[in-house]
C-alpha positions in Angstrom: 31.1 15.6 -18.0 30.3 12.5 -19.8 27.4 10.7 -19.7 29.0 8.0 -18.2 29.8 10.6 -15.5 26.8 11.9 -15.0 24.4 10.7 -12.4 22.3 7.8 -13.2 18.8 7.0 -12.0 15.9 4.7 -12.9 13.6 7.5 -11.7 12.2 10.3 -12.9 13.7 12.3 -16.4 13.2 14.3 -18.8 13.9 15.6 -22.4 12.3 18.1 -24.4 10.0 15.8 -26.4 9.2 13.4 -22.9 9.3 12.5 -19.3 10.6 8.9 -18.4 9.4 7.0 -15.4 10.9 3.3 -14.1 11.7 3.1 -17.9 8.3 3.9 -19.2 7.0 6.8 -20.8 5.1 8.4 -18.1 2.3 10.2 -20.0 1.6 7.4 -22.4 2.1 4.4 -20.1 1.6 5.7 -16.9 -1.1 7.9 -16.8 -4.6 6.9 -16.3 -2.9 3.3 -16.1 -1.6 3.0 -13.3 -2.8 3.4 -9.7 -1.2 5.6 -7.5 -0.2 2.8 -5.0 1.3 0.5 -7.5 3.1 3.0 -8.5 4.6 4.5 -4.9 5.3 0.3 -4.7 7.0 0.4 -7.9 8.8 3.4 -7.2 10.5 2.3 -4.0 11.3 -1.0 -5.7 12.2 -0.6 -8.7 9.8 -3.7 -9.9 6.2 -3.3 -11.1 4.5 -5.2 -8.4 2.0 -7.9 -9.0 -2.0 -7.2 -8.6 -1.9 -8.9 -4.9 0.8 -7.0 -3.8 -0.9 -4.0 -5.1 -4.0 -4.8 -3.4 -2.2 -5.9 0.1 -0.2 -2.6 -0.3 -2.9 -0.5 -0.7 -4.7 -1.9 2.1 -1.8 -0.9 4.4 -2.4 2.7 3.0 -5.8 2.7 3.7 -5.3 1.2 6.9 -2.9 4.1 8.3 -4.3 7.0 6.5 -6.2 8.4 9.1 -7.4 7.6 12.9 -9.2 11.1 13.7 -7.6 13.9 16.1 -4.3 12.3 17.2 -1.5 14.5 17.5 -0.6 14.3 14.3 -4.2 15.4 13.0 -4.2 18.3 15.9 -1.3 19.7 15.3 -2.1 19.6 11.8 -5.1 21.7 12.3 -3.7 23.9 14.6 -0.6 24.8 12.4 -3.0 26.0 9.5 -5.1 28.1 12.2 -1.5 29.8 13.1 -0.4 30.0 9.1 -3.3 29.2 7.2 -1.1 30.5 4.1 1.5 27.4 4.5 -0.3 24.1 3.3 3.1 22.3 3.5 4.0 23.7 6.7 0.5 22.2 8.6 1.5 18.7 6.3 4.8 19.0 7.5 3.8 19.5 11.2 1.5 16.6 11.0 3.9 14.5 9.9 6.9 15.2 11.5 5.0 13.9 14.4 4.9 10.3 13.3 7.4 8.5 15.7 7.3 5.9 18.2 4.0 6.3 19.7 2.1 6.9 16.5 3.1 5.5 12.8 6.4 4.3 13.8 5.0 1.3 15.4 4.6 0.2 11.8 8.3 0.1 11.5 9.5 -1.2 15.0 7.0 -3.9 14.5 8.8 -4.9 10.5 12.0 -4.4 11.7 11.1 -6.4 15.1 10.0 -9.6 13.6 12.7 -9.2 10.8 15.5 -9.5 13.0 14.3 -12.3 14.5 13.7 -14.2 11.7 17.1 -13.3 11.0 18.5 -14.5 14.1 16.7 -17.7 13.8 18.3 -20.3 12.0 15.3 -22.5 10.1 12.0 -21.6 10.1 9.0 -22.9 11.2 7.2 -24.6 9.1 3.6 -25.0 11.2 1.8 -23.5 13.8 3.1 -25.4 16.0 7.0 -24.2 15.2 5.3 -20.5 14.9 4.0 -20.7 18.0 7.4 -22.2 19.8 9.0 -19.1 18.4 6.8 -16.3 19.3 6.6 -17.8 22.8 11.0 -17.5 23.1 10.7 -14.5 21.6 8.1 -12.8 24.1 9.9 -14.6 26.6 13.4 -12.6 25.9 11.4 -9.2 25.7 9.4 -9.9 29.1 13.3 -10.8 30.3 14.7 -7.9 28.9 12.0 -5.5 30.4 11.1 -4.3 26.8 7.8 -4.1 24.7 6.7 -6.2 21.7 6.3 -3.6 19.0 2.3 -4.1 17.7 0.9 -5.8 20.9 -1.2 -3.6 22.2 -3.7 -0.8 21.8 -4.7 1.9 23.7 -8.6 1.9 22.4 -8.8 -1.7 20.6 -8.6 -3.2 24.1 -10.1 -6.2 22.6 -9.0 -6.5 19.0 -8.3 -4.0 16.4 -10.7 -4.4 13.4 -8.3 -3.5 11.2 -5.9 -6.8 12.2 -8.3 -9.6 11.2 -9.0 -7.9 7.7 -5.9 -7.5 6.5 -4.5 -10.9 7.4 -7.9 -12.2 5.6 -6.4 -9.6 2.3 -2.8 -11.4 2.5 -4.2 -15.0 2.2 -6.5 -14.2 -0.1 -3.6 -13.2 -2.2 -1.1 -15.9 -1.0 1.1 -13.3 0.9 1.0 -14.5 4.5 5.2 -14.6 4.8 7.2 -15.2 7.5 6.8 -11.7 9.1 3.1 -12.0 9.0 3.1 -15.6 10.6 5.5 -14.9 13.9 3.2 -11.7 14.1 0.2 -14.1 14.4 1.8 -16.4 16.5 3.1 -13.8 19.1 -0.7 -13.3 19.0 -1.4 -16.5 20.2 1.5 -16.7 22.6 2.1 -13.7 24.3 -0.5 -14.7 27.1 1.4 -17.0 29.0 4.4 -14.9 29.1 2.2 -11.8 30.3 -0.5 -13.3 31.6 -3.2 -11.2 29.7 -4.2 -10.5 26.4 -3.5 -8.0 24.0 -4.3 -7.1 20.7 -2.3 -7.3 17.8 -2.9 -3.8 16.7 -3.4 -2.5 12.9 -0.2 -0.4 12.8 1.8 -3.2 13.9 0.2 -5.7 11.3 1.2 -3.4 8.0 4.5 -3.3 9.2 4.8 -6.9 9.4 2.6 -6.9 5.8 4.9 -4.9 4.4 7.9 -6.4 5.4 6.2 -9.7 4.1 6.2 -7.7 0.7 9.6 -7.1 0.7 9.8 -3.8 0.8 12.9 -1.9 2.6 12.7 -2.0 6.1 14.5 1.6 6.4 11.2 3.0 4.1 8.2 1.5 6.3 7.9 4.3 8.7 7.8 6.0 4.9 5.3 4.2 3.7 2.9 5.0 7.1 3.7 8.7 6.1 2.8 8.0 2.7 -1.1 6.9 4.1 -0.8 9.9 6.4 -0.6 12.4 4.3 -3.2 11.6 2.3 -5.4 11.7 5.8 -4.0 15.0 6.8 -5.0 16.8 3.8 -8.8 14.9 4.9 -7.9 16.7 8.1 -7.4 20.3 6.9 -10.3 19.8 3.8 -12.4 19.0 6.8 -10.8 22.4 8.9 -11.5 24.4 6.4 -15.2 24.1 5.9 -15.7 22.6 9.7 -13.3 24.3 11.7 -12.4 22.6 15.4 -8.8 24.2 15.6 -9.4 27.6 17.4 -11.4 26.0 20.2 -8.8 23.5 20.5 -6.4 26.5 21.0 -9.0 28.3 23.2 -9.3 25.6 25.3 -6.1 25.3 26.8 -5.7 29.3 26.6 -8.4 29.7 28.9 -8.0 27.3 30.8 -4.2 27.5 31.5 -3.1 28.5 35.6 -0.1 29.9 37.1 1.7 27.6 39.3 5.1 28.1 41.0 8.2 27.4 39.3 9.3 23.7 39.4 13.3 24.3 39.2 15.0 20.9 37.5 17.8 19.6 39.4 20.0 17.2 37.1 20.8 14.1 38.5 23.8 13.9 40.3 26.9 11.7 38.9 29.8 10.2 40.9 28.7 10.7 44.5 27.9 14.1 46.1 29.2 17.6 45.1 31.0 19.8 47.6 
């Protein structure tokens, strides 16, 4: 094979003498130079991002990295109590459980806003237009019976901390996009479709940051793994000098009852059987 038949990448390779990184020696120019966020950011880009973006970026990480014992966290802790042996398999566990109810709202809530600034032929250009848009748009959700991804929290009934700061991060750095500026304005809107308030939660707000970075929408849910794992390994350092997991375990053992079987009938199609 030739090398112009081989298989090309920008990433990671090596020689005997070296190891080549995004087109940089990576022990000479990398190490000890460059942070590990800039460089997960320049790895899924394939651009060195700029010191704002960094600093936006990593605020996203810090922001998801860990929110105590959700599911993710338990089962986490509970995998290393079964195989306390596999490392990766209690990450793994822990991770595998970030989906729509926890970390993925940070990618329902990019690609959300992203398609309707996609649908939306010029945009706004105050907060008055913002505003106009994120009230049609919570208008056609409340229509269609469906959620707005990010609106919302199940503790931060009256504002998630982490919302406020990291909009304050983005304008400080002149990074408040398009995605970030609907976001806000379904903030300010959804009320008189719903007729309450809700939060514009934290997990919804990096996805809408990130998307305002331009990264790839089909990585965010990545990226909220990325900040995960990093708190999971909190999780188990934290396990294995404080451990919680056995009485977690103990608690529903003991506590479990016997009840009658509850057969499942499946839903009958096309009329009655017989």
């Amino acid at each position: 094979m030739s090398a112009e038949e081989g298989y090309p990448t920008a990433l990671g390779a090596s020689s005997r003498e070296s190891i080549t990184l995004l087109g940089t020696d990576l022990a000479r120019d990398v190490m000890g130079s460059v942070g590990f966020g800039e460089l997960a950011f320049w790895l899924a880009t394939q651009r060195r991002p700029t010191a704002g973006e960094t600093r936006v970026f990593e605020a996203v990480l810090a922001a998801l990295a860990d929110h105590g014992f959700t599911p993710t966290a338990i089962v986490t802790r509970l995998t290393w109590l079964s195989a306390p042996d596999s490392v990766q398999g209690a990450l793994a566990a822990g991770l595998l459980g970030g989906g729509s109810r926890f970390l993925g709202v940070t990618e329902d809530c990019g690609r959300f806003l992203h398609g309707v600034l996609a649908a939306t032929g010029e945009l706004p250009t105050d907060d008055a237009g913002w505003d106009a848009l994120a009230l049609e748009t919570v208008t056609a959700q409340r229509a269609a019976g469906r959620f707005v991804p990010g609106l919302g929290h199940h503790v931060h009934k009256d504002g998630d901390p982490r919302t406020p700061r990291l909009f304050e991060i983005a304008a400080e750095e002149g990074l408040v996009g398009p995605h970030l500026s609907l976001f806000a304005a379904i903030g300010r809107a959804h009320p008189q479709v719903l007729g309450r308030t809700l939060p514009l939660n934290g997990a919804g707000v990096c996805g809408a940051a990130l998307a305002d970075l331009g990264l790839p929408l089909e990585l965010l849910r990545g990226f909220a793994l990325l900040a995960r794992t990093a708190g999971l390994i909190g999780q188990l350092a934290e396990e294995i000098r404080h451990p919680v997991a056995n009485e977690v375990f103990l608690s529903v053992d003991l506590h479990n009852r016997s009840v009658a079987p509850d057969p499942y009938e499946p839903e009958t199609l096309g009329g009655s059987r017989g």
